[in-house]
OpenMM code with the backbone's topology and positions (N, CA, C; nanometers):
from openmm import Vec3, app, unit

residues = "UNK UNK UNK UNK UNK UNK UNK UNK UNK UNK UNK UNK UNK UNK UNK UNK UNK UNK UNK UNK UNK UNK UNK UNK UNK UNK UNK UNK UNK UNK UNK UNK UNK UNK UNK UNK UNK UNK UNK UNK UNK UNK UNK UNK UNK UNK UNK UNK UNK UNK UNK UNK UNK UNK UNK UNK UNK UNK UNK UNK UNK UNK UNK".split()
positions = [
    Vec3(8.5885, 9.6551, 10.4521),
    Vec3(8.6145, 9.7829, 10.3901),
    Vec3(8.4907, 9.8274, 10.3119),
    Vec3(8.4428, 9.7200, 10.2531),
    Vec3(8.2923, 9.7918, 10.2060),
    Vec3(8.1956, 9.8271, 10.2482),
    Vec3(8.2037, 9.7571, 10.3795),
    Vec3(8.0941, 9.8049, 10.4964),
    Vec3(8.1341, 9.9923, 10.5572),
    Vec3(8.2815, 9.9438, 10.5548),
    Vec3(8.3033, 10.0674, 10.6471),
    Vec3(8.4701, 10.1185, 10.6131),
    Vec3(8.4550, 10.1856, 10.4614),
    Vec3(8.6042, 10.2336, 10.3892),
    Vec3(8.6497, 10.3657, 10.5247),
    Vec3(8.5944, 10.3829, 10.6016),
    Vec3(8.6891, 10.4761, 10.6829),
    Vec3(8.7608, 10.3880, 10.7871),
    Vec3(8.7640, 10.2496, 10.8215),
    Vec3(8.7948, 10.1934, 10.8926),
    Vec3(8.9759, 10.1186, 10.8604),
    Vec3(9.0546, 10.2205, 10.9358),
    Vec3(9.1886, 10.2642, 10.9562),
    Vec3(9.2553, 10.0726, 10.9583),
    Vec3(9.2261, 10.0347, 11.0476),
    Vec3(9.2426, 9.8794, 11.0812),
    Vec3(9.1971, 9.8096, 10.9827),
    Vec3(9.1405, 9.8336, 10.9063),
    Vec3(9.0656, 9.6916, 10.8085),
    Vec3(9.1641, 9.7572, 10.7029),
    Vec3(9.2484, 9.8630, 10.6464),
    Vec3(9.3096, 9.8761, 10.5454),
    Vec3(9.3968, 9.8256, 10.5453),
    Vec3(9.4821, 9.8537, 10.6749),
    Vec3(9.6077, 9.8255, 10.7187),
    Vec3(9.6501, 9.6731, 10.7236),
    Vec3(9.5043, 9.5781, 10.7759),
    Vec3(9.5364, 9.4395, 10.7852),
    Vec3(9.4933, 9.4237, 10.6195),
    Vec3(9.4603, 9.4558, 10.5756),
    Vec3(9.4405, 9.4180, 10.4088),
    Vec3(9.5616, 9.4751, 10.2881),
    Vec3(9.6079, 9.5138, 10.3558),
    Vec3(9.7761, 9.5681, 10.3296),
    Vec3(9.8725, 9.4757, 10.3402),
    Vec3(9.9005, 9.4306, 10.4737),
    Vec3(10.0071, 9.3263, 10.5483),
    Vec3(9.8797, 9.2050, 10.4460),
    Vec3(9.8231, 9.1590, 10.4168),
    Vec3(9.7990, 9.0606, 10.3516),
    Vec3(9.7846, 9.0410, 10.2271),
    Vec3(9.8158, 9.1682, 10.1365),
    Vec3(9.8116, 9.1801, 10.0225),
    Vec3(9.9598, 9.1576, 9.9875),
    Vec3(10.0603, 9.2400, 10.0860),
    Vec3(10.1992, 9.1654, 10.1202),
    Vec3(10.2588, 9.0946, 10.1072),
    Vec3(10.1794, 8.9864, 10.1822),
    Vec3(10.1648, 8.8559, 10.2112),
    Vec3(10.2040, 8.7313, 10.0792),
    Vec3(10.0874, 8.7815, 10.0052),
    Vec3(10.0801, 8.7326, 9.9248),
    Vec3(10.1344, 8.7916, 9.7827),
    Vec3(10.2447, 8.8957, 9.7753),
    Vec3(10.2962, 8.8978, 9.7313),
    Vec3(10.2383, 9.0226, 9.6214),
    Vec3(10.1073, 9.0877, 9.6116),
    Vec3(10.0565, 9.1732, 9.5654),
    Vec3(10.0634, 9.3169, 9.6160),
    Vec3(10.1724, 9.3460, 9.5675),
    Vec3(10.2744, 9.4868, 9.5940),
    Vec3(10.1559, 9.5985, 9.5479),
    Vec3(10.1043, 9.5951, 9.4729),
    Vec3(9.9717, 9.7116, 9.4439),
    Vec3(9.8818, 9.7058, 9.4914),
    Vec3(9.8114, 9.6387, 9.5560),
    Vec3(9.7240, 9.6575, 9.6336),
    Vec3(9.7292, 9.6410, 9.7701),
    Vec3(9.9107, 9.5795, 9.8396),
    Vec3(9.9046, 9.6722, 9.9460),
    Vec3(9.9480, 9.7834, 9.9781),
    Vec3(10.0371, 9.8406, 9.8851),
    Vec3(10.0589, 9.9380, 9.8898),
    Vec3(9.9470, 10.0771, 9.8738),
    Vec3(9.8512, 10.0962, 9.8118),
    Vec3(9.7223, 10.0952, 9.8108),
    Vec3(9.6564, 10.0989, 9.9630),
    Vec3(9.6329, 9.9873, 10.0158),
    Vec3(9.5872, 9.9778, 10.0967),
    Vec3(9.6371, 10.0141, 10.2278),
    Vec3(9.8035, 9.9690, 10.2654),
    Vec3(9.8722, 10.0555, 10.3590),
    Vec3(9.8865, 10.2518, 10.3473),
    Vec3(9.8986, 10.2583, 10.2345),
    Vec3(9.8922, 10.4662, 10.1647),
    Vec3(9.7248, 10.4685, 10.2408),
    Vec3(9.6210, 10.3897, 10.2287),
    Vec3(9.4780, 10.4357, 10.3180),
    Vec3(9.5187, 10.4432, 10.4503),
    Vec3(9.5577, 10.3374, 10.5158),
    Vec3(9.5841, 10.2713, 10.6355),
    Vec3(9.6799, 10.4241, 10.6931),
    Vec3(9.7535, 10.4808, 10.6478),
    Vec3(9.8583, 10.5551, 10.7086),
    Vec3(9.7870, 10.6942, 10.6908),
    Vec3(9.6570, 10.7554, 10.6664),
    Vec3(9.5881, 10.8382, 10.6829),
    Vec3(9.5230, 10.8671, 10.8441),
    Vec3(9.5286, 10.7245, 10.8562),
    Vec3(9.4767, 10.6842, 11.0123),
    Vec3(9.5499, 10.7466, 11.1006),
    Vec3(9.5941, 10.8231, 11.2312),
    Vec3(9.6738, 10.8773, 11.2904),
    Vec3(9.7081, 10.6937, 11.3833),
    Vec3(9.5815, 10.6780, 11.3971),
    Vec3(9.6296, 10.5297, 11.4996),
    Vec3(9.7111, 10.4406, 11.4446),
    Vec3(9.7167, 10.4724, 11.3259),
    Vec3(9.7860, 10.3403, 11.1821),
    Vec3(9.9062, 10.4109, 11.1530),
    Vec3(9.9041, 10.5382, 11.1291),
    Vec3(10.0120, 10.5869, 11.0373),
    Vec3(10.1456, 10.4931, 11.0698),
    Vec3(10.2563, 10.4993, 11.1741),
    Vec3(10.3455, 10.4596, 11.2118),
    Vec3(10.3860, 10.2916, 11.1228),
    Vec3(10.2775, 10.2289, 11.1350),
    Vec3(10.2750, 10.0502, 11.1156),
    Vec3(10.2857, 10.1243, 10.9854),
    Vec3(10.1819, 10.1591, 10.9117),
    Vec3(10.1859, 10.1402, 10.7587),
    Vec3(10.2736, 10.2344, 10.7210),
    Vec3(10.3260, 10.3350, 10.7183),
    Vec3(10.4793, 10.3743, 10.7137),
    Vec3(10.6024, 10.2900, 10.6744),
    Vec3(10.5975, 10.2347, 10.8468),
    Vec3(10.7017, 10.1127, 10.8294),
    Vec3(10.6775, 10.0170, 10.7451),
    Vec3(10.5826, 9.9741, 10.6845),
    Vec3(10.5613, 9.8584, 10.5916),
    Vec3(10.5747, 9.9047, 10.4733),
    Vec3(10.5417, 10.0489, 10.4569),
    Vec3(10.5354, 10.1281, 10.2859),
    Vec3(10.7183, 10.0976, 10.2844),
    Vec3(10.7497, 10.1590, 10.4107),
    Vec3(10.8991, 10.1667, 10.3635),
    Vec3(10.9905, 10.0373, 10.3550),
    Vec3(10.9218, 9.9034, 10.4279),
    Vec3(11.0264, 9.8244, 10.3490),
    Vec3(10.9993, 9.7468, 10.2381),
    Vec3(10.8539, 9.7400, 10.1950),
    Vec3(10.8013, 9.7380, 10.0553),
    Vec3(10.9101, 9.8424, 9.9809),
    Vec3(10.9387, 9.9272, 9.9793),
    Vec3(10.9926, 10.0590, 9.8716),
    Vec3(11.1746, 9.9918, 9.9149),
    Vec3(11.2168, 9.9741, 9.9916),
    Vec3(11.3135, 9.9117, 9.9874),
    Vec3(11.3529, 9.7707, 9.9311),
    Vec3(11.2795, 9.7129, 9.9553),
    Vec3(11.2879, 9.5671, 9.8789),
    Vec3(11.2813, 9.5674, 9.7482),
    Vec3(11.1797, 9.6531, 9.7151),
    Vec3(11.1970, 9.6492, 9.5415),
    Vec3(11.2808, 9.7422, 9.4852),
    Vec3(11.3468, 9.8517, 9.5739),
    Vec3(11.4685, 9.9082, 9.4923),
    Vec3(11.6065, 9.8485, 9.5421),
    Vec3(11.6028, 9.7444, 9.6430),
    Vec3(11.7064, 9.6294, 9.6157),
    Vec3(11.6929, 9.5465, 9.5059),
    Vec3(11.5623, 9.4840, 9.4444),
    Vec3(11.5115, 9.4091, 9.3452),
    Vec3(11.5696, 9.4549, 9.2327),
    Vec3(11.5565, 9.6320, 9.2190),
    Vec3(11.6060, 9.6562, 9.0798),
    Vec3(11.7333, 9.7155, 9.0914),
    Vec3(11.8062, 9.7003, 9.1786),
    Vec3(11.9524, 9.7176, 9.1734),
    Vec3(12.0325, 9.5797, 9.1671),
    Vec3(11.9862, 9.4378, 9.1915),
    Vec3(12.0329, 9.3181, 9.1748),
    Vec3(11.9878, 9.3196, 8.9795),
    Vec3(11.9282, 9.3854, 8.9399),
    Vec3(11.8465, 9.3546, 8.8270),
    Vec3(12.0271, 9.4009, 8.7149),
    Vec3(12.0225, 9.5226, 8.7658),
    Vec3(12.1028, 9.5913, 8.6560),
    Vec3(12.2344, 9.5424, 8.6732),
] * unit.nanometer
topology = app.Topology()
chain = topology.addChain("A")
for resn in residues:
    res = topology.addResidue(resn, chain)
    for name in ("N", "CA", "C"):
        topology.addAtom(name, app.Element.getBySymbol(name[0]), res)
């Protein structure tokens, strides 16, 4: 990404691995770049949206 921040694929896999590991802000971050991509949009969509689901299951088990 520092070589080349327009590069649609390097956000998107740095998204699903920010994921991964459990760092909800910076893939989310990084999938919101990734889904600018027309070739990406769809994947990082689907990943924004079950990120945004999981944590408003998170805070409905909460209350």
């Amino acid at each position: 990404i520092k070589l080349n921040p327009r590069n649609g694929l390097a956000h998107l896999l740095l998204g699903y691995c920010a994921w991964q590991l459990d760092n909800k802000k910076l893939a989310v971050r990084e999938l919101n770049a990734a889904s600018k991509h027309k070739r990406y949009r769809e994947q990082a969509q689907m990943a924004l949206n079950i990120i945004k689901e999981t944590e408003d299951l998170g805070q409905n088990t909460k209350d």
